[in-house]
MIFIDREN-94717 format. One record per residue: z, x, y of N, C-alpha, C in turn. Coordinates in pm, whole numbers, padded with zeros to 5 digits, always signed. Example, Ala and Ser with C-alpha at 12.3 -4.5 7.8 and 13.67 -1.06 7.14 Angstrom:
2
+00780+01319-00569+00780+01230-00450+00780+01320-00330+00708+01285-00225+00714+01367-00106+00787+01290+00003
***
This chain:
249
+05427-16281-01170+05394-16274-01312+05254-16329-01335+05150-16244-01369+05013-16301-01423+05000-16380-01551+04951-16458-01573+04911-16545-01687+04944-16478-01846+04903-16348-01802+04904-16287-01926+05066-16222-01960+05080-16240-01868+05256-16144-01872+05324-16260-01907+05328-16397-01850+05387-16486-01878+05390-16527-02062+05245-16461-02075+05239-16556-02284+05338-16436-02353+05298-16318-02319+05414-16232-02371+05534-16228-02339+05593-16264-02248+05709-16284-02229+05766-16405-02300+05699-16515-02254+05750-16617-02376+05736-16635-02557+05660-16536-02560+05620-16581-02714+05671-16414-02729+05800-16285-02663+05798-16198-02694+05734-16080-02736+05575-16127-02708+05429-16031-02731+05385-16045-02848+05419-16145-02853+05381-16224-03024+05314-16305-03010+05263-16350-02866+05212-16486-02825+05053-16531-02895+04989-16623-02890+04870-16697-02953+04779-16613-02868+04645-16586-02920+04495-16524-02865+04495-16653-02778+04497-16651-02652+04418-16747-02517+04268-16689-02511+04155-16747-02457+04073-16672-02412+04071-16664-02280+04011-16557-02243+04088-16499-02088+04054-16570-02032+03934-16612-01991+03914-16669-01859+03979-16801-01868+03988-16880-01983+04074-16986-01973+04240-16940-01930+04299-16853-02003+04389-16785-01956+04431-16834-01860+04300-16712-01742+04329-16724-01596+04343-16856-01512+04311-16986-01590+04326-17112-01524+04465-17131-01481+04534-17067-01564+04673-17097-01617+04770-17099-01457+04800-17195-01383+04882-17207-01310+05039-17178-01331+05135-17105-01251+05261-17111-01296+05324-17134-01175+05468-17191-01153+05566-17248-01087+05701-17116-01117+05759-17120-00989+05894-17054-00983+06004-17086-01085+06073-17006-01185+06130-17015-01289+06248-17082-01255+06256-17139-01337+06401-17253-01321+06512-17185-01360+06591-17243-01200+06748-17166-01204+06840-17198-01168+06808-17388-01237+06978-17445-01244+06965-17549-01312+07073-17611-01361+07029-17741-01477+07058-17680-01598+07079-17549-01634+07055-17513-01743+07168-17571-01840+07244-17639-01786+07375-17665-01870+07388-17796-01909+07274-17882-01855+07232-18032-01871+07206-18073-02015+07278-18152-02013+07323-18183-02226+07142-18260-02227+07062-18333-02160+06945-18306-02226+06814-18193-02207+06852-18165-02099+06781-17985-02142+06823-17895-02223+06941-17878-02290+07011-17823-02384+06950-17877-02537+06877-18032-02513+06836-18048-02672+06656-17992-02689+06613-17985-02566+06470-17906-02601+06497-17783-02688+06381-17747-02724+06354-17660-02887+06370-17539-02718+06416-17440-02826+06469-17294-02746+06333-17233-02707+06226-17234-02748+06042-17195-02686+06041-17290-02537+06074-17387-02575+06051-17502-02469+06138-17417-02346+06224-17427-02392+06365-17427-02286+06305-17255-02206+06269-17129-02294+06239-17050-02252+06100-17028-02170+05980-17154-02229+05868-17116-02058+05956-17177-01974+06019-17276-01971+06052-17352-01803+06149-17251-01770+06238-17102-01783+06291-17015-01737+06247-16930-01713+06066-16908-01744+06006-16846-01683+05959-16849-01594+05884-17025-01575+05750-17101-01497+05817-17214-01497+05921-17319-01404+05927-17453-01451+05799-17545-01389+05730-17546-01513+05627-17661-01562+05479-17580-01529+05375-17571-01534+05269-17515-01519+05112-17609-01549+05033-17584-01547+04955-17695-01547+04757-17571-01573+04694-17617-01639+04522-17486-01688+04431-17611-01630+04341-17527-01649+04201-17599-01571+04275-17646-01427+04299-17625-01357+04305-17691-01215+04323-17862-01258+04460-17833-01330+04555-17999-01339+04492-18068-01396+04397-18012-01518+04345-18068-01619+04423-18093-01729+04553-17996-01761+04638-18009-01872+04787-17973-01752+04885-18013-01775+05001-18018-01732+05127-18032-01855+05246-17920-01831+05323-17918-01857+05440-17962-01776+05505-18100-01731+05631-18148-01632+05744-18037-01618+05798-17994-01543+05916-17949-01462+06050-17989-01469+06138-17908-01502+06291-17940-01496+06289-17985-01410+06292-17943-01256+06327-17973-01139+06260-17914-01054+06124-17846-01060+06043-17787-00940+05966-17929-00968+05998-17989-00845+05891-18119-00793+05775-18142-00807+05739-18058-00764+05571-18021-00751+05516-18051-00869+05573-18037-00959+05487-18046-01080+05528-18167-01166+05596-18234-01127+05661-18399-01135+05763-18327-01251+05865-18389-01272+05948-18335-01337+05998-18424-01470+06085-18402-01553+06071-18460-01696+06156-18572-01715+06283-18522-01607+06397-18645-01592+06333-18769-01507+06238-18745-01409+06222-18884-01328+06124-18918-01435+06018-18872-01456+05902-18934-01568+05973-19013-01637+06070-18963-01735+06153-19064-01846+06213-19140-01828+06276-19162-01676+06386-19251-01628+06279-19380-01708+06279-19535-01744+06302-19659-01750+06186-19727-01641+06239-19664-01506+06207-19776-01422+06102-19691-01385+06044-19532-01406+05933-19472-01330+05803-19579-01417+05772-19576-01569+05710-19691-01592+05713-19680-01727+05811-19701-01778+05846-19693-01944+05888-19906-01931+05981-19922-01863+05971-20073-01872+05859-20181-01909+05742-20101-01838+05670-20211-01852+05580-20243-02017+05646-20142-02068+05616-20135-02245+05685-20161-02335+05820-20275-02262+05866-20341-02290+05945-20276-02420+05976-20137-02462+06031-20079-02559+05945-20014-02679+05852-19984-02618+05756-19930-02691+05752-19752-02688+05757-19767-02527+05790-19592-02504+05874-19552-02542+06028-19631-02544+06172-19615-02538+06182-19469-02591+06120-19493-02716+06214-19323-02802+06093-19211-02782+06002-19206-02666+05972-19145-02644+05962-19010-02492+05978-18875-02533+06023-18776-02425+05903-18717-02464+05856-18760-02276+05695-18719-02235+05733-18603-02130+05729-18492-02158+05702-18365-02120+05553-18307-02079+05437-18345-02078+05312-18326-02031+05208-18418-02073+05100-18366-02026+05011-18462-02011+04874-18378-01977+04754-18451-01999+04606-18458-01939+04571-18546-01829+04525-18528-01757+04447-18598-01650+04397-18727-01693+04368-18740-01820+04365-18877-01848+04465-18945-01864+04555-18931-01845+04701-18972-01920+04760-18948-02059+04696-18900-02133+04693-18877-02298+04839-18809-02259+04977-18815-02306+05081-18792-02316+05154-18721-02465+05227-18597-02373+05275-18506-02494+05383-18566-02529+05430-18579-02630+05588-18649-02610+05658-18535-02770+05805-18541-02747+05923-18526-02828+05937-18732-02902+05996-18755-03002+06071-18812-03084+06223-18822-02984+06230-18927-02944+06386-18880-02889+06491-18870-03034+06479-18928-03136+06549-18978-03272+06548-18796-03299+06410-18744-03305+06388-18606-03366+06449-18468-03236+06461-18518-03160+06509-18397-03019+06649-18417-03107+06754-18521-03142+06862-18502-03151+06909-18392-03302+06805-18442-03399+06800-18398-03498+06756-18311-03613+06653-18273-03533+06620-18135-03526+06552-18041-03479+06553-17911-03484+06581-17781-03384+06466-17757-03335+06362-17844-03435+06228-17787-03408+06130-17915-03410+06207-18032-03375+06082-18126-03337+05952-18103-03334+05857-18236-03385+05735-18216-03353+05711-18269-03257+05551-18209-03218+05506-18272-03100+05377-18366-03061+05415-18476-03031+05260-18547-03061+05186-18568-02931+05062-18615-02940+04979-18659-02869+05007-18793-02817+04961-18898-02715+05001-19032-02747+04881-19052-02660+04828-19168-02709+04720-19258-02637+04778-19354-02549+04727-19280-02383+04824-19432-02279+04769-19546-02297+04636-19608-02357+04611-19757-02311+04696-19800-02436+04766-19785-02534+04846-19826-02645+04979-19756-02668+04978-19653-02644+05105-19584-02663+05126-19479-02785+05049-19531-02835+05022-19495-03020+04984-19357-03047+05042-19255-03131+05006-19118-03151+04894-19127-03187+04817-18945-03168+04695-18955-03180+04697-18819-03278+04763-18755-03246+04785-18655-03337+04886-18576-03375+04978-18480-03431+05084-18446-03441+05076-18307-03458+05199-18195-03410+05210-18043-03380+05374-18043-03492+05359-17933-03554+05487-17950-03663+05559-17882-03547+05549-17838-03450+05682-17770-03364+05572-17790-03225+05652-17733-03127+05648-17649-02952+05547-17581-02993+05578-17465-03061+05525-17352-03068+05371-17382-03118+05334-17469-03229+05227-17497-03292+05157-17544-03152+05227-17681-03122+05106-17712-03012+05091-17635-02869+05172-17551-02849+05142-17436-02758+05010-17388-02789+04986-17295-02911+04952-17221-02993+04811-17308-02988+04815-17406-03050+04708-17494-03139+04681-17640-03009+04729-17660-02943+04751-17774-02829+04688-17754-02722+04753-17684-02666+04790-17646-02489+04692-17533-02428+04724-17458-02495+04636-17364-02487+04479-17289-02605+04503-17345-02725+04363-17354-02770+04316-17477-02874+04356-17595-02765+04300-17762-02793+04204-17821-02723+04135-17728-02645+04035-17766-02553+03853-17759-02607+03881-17861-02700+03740-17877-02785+03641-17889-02694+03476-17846-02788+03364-17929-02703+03386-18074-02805+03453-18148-02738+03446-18286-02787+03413-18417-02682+03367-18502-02694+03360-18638-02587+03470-18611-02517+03595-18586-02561+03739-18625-02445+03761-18501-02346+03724-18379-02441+03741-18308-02348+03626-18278-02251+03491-18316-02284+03373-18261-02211+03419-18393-02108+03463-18526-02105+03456-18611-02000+03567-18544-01899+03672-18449-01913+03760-18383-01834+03654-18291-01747+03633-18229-01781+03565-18091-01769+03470-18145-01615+03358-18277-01706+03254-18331-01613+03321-18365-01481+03457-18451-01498+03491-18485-01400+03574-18368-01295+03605-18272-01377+03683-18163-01308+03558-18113-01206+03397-18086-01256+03292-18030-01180+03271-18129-01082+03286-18234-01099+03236-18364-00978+03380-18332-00850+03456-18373-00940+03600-18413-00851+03658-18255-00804+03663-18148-00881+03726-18028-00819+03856-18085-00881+03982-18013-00811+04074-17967-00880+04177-18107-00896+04219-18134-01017+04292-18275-00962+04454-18252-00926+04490-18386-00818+04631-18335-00782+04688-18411-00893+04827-18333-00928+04956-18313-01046+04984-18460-01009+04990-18559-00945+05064-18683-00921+04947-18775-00972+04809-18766-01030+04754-18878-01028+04720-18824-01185+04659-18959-01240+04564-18982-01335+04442-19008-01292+04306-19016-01396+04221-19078-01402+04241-19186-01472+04193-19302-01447+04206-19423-01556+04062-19441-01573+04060-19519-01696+03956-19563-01735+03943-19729-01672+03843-19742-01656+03817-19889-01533+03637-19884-01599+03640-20045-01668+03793-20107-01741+03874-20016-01803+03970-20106-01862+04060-20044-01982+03988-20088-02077+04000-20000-02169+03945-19978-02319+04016-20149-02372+04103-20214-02340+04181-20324-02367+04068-20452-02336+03991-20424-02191+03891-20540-02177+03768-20478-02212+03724-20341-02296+03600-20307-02290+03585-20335-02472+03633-20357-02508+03632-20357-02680+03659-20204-02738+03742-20103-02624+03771-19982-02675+03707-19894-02579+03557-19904-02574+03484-19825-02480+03550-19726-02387+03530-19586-02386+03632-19512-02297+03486-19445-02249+03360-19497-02223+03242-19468-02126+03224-19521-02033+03302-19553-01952+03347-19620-01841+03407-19519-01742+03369-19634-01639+03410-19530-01467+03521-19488-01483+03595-19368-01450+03739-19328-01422+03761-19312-01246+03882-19382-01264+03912-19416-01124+04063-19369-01109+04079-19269-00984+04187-19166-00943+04362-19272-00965+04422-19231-01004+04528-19361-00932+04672-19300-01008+04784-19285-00887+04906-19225-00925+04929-19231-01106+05018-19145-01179+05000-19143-01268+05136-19244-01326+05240-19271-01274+05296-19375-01315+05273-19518-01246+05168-19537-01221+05138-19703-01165+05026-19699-01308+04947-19604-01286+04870-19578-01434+04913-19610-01558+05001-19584-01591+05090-19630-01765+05190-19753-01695+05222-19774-01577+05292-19926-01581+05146-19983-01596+05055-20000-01536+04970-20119-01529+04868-20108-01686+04878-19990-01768+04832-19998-01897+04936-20073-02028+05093-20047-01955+05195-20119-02047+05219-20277-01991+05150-20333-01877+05129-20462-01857+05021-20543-01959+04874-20430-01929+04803-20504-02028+04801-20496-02161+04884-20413-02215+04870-20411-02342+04957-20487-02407+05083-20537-02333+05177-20622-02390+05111-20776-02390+04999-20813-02277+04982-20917-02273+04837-20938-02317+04803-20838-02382+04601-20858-02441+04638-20808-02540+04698-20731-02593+04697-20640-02756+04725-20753-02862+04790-20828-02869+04840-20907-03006+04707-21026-03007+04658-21018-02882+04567-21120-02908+04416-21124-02956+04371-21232-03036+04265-21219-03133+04164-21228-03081+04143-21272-02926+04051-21312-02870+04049-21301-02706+03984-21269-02618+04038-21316-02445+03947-21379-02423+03917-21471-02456+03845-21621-02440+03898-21663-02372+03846-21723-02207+03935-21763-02120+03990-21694-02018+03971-21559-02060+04058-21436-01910+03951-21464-01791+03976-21496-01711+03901-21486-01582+03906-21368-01481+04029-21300-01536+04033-21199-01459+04182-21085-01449+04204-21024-01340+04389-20990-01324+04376-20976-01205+04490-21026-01165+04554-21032-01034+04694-20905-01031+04640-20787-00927+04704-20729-00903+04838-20729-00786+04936-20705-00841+05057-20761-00720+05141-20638-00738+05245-20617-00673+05360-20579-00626+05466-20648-00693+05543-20542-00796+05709-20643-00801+05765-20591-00731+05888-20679-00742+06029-20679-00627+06054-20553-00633+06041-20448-00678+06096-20283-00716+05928-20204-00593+05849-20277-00547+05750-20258-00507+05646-20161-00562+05662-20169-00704+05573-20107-00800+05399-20194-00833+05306-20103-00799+05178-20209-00891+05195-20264-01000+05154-20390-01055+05200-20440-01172+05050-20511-01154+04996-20573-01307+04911-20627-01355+04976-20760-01388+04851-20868-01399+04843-20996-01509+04728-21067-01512+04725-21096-01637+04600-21171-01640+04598-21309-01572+04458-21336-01577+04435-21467-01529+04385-21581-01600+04427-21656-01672+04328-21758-01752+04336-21870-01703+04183-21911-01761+04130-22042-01735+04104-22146-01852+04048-22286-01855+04066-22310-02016+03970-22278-02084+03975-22301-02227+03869-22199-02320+03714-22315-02318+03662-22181-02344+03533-22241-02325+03475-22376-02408+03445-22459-02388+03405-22594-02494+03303-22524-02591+03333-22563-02720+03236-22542-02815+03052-22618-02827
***
């Protein structure tokens, strides 16, 4: 199935204007053909449920934008992402009611409402910022941010031209990592003009839901000397800061 057969088939030949050559970025995966009876694949919006029976999970620009996988691996899939312990814990209940179904290379995360998957048919779909968690923008359905998102959300803007730059430096990125920003926007006063540095994509949002639980409420990091990176007992990367006493006036 070519790129183009795939938008008509899912959107019934009704599908959104792509422009072609972006189009042709369009990666697809072998259609999913089991699970289908799984009480939470059963609550995705029926658009949803119908690309992953075409393509489960797909990914444009050479793993610049990614859509997660029922169960074709390869493309990391939606049940391990959400499990708790892949790295929703370390946000201490912040992610909780959130179902992250794709993503950007930066980590910027698509998510469902879990409150709204139960309750209605046509959930929206938001954006979420990983160094906070916090939406960034909102799709009144699937279909909108298909439409308006996924396939024609690829502004000339700062966020997307820093993808793009790094896609020409780096070439194609693999589906398992992020770029992070190094620093985090958390020790830079926000700054996201900073080095991006390759690094699995769930050690990436655990070690952004470390620092944000333990630098965000605070008025000041007067005193951080640094973070000490370790291993917990689950042998996951984990973050913490380091302080020293505050500086004498």
């Amino acid at each position: 199935m070519t790129p183009s057969e795939f938008l008509n088939a899912c959107f019934d030949g009704k599908g959104p204007n792509v422009d072609a050559d972006l189009l042709n970025t369009l990666r697809l995966w072998p259609p999913l053909t089991n699970g289908l009876s799984d009480s939470d694949y059963r609550r995705l919006p029926a658009r949803h449920k119908k690309l992953l029976e075409l393509s489960d999970g797909m990914d444009l620009l050479e793993g610049s934008y990614r859509l997660f996988s029922w169960a074709e691996k390869s493309t990391r899939t939606m049940r391990w992402w959400n499990k708790d312990q892949t790295w929703k814990f370390a946000w201490r209940g912040r992610a909780a009611d959130y179902y992250c179904f794709g993503e950007s290379v930066l980590g910027n995360q698509f998510i469902y409402s879990l409150a709204e998957l139960v309750t209605e048919a046509e959930p929206k779909v938001y954006e979420v910022y990983p160094v906070t968690m916090e939406p960034i923008c909102a799709y009144d359905s699937f279909d909108h941010f298909l439409d308006g998102g996924f396939f024609n959300g690829v502004m000339d803007d700062d966020y997307h031209r820093r993808i793009a730059a790094a896609r020409s430096e780096l070439g194609s990125f693999d589906l398992s990592q992020h770029l992070a920003y190094m620093p985090s926007p958390l020790l830079s006063g926000g700054r996201v003009d900073v080095q991006l540095m390759p690094m699995t994509a769930e050690a990436h949002l655990t070690v952004n839901g470390d620092l944000f639980c333990e630098l965000a409420h605070l008025q000041s990091l007067e005193g951080l000397q640094g973070l000490d990176n370790y291993e917990d007992t689950e042998g996951r990367l984990r973050v913490r800061p380091i302080w020293g006493a505050p500086l004498a006036n």
